[in-house]
C-alpha positions in Angstrom: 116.1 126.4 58.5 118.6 127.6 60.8 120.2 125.8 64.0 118.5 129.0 65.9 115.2 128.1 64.3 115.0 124.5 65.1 113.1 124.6 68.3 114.7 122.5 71.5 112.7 121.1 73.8 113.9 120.0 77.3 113.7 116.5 78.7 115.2 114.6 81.6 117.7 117.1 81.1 119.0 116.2 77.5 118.2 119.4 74.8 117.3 117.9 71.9 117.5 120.3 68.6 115.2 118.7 65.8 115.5 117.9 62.4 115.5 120.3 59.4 112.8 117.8 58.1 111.3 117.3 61.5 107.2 118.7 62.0 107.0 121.1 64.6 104.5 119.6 66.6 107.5 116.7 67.5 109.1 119.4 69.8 105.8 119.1 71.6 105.9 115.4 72.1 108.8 113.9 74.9 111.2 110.7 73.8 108.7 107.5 74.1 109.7 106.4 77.7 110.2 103.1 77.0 112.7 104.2 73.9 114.4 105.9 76.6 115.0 102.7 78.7 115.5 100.3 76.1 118.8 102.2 75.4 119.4 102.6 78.8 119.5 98.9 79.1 121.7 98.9 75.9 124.4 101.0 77.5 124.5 99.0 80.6 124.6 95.8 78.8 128.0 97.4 76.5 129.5 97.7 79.6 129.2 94.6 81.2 126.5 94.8 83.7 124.0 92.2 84.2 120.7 94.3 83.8 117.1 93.1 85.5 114.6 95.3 83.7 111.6 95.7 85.5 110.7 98.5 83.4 108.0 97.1 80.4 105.2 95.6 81.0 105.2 92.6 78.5 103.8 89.7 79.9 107.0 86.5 80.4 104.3 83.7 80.0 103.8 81.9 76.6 100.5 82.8 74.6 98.4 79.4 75.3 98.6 76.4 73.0 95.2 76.7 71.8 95.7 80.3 70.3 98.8 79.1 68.9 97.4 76.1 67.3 94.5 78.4 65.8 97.1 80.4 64.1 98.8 77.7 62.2 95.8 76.8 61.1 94.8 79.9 59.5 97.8 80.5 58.2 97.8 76.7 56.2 94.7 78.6 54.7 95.6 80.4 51.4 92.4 83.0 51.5 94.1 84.3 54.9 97.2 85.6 52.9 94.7 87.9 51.0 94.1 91.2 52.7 90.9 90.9 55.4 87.8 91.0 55.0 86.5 94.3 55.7 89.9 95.5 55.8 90.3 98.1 58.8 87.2 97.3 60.5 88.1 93.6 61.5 86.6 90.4 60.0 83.6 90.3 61.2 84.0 87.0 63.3 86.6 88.4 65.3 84.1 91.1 65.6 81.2 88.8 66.5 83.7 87.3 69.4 84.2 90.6 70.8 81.1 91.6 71.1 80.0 88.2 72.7 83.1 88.6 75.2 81.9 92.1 76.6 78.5 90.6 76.9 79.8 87.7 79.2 82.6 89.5 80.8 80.5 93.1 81.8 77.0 92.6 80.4 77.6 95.0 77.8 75.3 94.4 74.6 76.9 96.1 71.6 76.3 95.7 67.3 79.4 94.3 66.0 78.7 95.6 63.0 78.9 99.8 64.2 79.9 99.3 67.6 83.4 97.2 67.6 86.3 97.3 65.8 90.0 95.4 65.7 92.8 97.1 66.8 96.6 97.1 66.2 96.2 97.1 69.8 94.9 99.9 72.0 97.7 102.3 71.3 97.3 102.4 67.8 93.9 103.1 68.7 94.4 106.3 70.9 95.7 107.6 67.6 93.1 106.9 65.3 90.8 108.1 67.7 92.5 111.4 68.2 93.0 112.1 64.6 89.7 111.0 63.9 87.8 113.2 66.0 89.7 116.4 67.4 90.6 119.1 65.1 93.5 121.5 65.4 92.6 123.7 68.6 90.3 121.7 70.0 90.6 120.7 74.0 92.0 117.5 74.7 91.8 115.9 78.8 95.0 113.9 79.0 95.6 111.7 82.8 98.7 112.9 84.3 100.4 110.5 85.5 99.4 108.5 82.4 100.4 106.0 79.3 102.1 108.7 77.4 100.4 107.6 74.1 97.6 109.0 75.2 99.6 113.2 74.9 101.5 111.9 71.6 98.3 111.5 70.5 96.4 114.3 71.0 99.3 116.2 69.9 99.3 114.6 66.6 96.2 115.8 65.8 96.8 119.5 66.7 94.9 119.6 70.1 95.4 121.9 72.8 96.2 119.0 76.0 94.9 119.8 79.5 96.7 118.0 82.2 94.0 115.9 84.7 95.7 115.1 87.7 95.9 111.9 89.4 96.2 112.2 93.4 97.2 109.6 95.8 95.0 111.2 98.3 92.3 110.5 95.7 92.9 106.9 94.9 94.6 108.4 91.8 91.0 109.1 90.3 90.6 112.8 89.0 88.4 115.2 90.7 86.3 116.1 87.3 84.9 119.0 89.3 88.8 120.8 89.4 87.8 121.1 85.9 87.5 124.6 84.7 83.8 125.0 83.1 85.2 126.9 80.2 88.1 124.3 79.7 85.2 121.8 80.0 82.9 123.3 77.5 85.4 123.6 75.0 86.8 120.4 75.5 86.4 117.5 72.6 88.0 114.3 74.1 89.0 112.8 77.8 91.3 109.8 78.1 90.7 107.6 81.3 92.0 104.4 81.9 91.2 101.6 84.7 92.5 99.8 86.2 95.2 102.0 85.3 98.8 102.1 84.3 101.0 103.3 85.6 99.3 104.4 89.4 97.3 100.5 89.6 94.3 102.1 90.6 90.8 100.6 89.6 87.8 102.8 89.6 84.3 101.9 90.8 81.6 102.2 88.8 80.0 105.5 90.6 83.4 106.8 89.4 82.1 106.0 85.5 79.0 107.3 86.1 80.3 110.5 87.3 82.5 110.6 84.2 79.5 110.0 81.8 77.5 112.5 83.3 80.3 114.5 82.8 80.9 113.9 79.3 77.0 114.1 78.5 76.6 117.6 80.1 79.8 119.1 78.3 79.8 117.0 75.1 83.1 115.3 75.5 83.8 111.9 74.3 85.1 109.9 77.2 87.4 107.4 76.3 88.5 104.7 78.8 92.0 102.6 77.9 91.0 99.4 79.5 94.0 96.5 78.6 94.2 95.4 82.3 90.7 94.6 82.7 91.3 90.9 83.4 94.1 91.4 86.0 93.0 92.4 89.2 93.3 90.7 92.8 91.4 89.5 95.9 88.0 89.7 94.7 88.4 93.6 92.6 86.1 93.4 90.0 87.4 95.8 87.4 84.6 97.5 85.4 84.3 98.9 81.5 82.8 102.4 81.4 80.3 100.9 79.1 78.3 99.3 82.4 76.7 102.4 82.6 73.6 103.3 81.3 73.1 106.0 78.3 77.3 105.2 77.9 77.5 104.6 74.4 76.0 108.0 73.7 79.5 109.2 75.1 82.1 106.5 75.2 84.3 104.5 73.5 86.4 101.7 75.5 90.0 100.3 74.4 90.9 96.6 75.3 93.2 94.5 74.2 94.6 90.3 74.1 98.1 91.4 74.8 97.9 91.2 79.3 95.3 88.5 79.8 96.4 85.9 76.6 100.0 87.0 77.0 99.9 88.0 73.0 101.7 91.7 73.5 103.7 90.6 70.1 100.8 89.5 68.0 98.8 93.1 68.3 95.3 92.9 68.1 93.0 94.8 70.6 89.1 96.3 70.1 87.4 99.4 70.4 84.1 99.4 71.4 81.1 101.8 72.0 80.1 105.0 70.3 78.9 104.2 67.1 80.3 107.5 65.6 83.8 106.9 67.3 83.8 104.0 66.1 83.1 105.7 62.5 85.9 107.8 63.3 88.2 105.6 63.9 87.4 103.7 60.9 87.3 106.5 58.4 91.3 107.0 59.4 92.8 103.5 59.4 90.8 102.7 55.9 93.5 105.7 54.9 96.0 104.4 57.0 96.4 100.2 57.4 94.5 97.8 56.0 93.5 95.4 58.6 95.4 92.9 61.0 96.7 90.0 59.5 93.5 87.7 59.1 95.3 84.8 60.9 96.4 86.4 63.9 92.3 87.6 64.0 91.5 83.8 63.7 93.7 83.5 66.7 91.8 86.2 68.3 88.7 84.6 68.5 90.3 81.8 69.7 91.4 83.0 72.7 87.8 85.1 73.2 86.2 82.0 72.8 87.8 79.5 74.1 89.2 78.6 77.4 89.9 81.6 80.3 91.9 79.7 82.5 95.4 81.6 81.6 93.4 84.5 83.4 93.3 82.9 86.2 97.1 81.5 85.9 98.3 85.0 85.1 96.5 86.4 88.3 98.2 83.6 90.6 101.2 84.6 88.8 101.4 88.1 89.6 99.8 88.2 92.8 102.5 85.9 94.0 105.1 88.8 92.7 103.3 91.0 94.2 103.4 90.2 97.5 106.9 89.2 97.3 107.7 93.2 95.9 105.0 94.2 98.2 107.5 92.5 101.3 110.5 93.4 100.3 109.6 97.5 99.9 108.0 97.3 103.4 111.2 96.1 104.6 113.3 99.1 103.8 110.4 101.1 105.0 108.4 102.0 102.2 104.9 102.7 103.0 102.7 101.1 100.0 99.3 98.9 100.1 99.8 96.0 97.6 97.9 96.9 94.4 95.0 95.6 93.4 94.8 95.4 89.4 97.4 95.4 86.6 100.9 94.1 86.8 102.8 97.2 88.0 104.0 98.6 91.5 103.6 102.4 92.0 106.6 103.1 94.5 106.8 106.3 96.5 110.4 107.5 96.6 112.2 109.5 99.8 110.7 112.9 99.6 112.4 115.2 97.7 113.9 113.1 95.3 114.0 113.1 91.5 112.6 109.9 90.1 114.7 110.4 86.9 117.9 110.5 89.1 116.9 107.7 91.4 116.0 105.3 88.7 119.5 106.2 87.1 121.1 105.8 90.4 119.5 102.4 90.9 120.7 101.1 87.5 124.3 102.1 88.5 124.4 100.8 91.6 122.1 97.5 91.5 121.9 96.7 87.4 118.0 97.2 87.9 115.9 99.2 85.5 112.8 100.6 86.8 110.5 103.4 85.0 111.0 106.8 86.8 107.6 108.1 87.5 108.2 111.7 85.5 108.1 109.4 82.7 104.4 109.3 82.8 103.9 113.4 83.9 104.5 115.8 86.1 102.5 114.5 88.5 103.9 111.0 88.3 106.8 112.6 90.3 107.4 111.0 94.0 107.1 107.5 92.1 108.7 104.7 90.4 106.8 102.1 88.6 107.9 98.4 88.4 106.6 95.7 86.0 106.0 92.3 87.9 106.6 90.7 84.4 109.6 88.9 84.4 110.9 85.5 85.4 110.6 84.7 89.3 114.2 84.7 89.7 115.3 87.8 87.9 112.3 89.3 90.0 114.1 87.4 93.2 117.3 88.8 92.5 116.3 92.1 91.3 114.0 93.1 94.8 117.2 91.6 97.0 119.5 94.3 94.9 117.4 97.0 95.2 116.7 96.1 99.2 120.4 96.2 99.4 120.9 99.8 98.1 117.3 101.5 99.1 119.4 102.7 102.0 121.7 104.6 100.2 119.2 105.6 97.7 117.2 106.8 100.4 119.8 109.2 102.4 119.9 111.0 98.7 118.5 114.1 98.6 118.6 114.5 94.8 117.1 117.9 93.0 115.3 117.6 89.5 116.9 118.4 86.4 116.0 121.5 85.0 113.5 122.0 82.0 112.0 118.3 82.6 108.5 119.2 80.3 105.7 116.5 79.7 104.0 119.0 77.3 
C-alpha cells in the first residue's frame, strides 16, 4: 500500500496517515480522548510545569477496607487462581449480588442466570454488545456529546453511526422525535446514558419511557450506560431504564463498581436486562476473555453486599467540590447551575471559541488540564468538562489558576481547527 492509499483522517488538527497493517475502519475512529491528554500531561510535565489534571474521571478516594479485605481472602484461596466459574458470564454469586442490588436499589427483578452478566467494566461492554448484535451496515444511534466508546464501538462492528444530539436547551436529553423514521426503522442499537457523562444531566423516568416506546415501535435495542447511578445530589434520584414496564423486552443497562466503590482499577461492572443481549454479549466474550479474575468478583459482592456508606461519603465529597467549582466559575462570569449527578462540570466557554484551543491555552498558561468538549462530538463544542476527582488542594489551586486567567481566556476569540471530525 501506497503513502497515497493510506487514508488520513483529520483530528484536532493533527493528519494522521495509518499503518500499512492498520484496518481501515481505524481511519473512522478519532485518538481515544483521554490518550490525547495523558500525553498532553506528559509533555508538560518534560518541561517543568506543575500540571493539575482535572481531565479523568477516576475516583482519588481508596476502595473501602472491607472490599479490600474480601480480596485477600479470595486470593489466599487456591481454587480462585483457576479460571472462573462460568467463565465470561461471571460466577454466579457475583451474579446473584447483582441481581439482588438492582432489586434494592430500583426495584428491578431480573434472572441472574439470563439476565446479568460481569463486566470488564461497562466499556468493555459497549463492545461486546456492539459486536454482538449489529452487523456490517446496520444503523447504530450514537449521543453526541457522548463517552466516545460508545462510536469506537459501533464502528468496530461495521455499523453505519447516526449522531443524536444533546441540547442544552433540552436538558441535554435528545428529542427522539428529530429522528428520521426511515433512520429509525433501519436502526439496530441506541446508546443512552444517565446521569450522563460528559453534559451531567439525569433523565426522569418519562424520559425512559419515551425511549422504550421508542425502541419497541422501531425494534431498536436501547442501551443505557449507567456507571454514575449512585452519584447524584440534593435529593436527584437517578433512575435505570429498566424501571419501566415491558423494558427488558428492549433494553439492556451497563453499571459498574468503579464511581460509587472507588474500584476504577479493579474492572468489574454488569450488564443487565434483555435476555438475548445478554446472549449476545456472552456468545462474544466466551471467544474473546475468559472471565474477571474470580477474586476481584469475590470483592464484587462484597461491596454489593455489604455496607453503602462510601456512597454517601463520595456524594459529600463531590458536592463539596462542586460547589466550590460551581463558585469560582460564577465569579468570572460564567453562567452554569451546579450539576446534579456524576462527578463532572460541563463549562460553557466565551462564544465563539474553540474548546480544543482553549483547553490548550489553559494548560499553557495555568498548568491545568481540562477535557475540551469536541472531545466528546461535534456537539460537545461551547464546553469544557472538568473531573471533580482529585485531592481538595490540587482542586483549590487548580480553580484559583484558572480564575486568574479566565479573563484572558475569555477576550480570545479563537477559530476551530480545520477538519476536526468525530465520525
Amino acid at each position: 500500500m501506497s503513502d497515497d492509499e493510506r487514508r488520513p483522517w483529520f483530528y484536532l488538527g493533527v493528519v494522521v496517515k495509518m499503518d500499512v497493517f492498520s484496518a481501515e475502519r481505524l481511519t473512522r475512529i478519532p485518538p481515544y480522548p483521554l490518550g490525547e491528554v495523558r500525553k498532553r500531561i506528559e509533555a508538560a510535565t518534560a518541561r517543568g510545569v506543575d500540571v493539575i489534571s482535572l481531565a479523568i474521571g477516576d475516583p482519588d478516594q481508596p476502595t473501602p477496607p472491607h472490599i479490600v479485605e474480601a480480596l485477600t481472602r479470595a486470593v489466599a484461596d487456591p481454587r480462585t487462581h483457576m479460571y472462573p466459574a462460568d467463565g465470561h458470564r461471571g460466577v454466579p454469586s457475583f451474579r446473584e449480588a447483582v441481581s439482588a442490588w438492582y432489586g434494592r436499589r430500583f426495584g428491578v427483578r431480573t434472572d441472574p442466570a439470563t439476565e446479568v452478566m460481569a463486566l470488564i467494566g461497562s466499556k468493555e461492554g459497549s463492545h461486546h454488545l456492539a459486536l454482538g448484535v449489529l452487523n456490517p451496515g446496520d444503523i447504530a444511534i450514537v449521543p453526541d456529546p457522548g463517552y466516545p466508546a460508545y462510536l469506537a464501538s459501533a464502528v468496530m462492528a461495521g455499523a453505519e453511526v447516526i449522531d443524536m444530539p444533546l441540547r442544552r436547551e433540552r436538558g441535554f436529553l435528545p428529542d427522539l422525535e428529530e429522528i428520521p423514521e426511515e433512520l429509525a426503522r433501519r436502526a439496530k442499537l441506541m446508546w443512552l446514558s444517565y446521569p450522563n457523562n460528559p453534559t451531567t444531566a439525569v433523565a426522569p423516568l418519562d424520559f425512559f419511557e419515551t425511549a422504550v416506546a421508542f425502541a419497541r415501535r422501531y425494534d431498536v435495542l436501547v442501551v443505557n450506560d449507567n456507571p454514575y447511578s449512585e452519584i447524584a445530589y440534593d435529593g436527584v434520584h437517578a433512575h435505570s431504564i429498566l424501571e419501566v414496564d415491558g423494558a427488558r423486552d428492549v433494553a439492556v443497562e451497563f453499571n459498574s463498581l468503579s464511581k460509587p466503590f472507588n474500584m476504577t482499577g479493579w474492572r468489574i461492572g454488569m450488564a443487565v436486562g434483555n435476555a438475548g443481549a445478554i446472549a449476545a454479549i456472552g456468545h462474544v466474550k466466551e471467544n474473546t476473555d475468559t472471565g474477571i479474575f474470580a477474586a476481584i468478583q469475590a470483592a464484587g459482592v462484597a461491596a454489593l453486599e455489604g455496607p453503602q456508606d462510601i456512597i454517601g461519603r463520595n456524594i459529600e465529597v463531590y458536592r463539596r467540590r462542586r460547589d466550590l467549582a460551581v463558585r469560582m466559575f460564577r465569579s468570572v462570569g460564567v453562567e452554569m447551575d451546579p450539576p446534579s449527578a456524576t462527578f463532572y462540570l460541563w463549562v460553557p466557554i466565551p462564544d465563539g471559541a474553540s474548546s480544543h484551543e482553549l483547553s490548550v491555552r489553559l494548560l499553557d498558561l495555568t498548568g491545568v488540564v481540562v477535557t475540551a468538549g469536541s472531545s466528546f462530538g461535534a456537539h460537545g463544542e461551547g464546553f469544557i468538562r472538568l473531573s471533580l476527582s482529585v485531592a481538595d488542594t490540587r482542586l483549590e489551586e487548580a480553580l484559583d489558576r484558572i480564575g486568574g486567567a479566565w479573563d484572558r481566556l475569555s477576550t480570545l476569540r479563537l477559530e476551530p481547527r480545520s477538519g476536526m471530525t468525530f465520525g
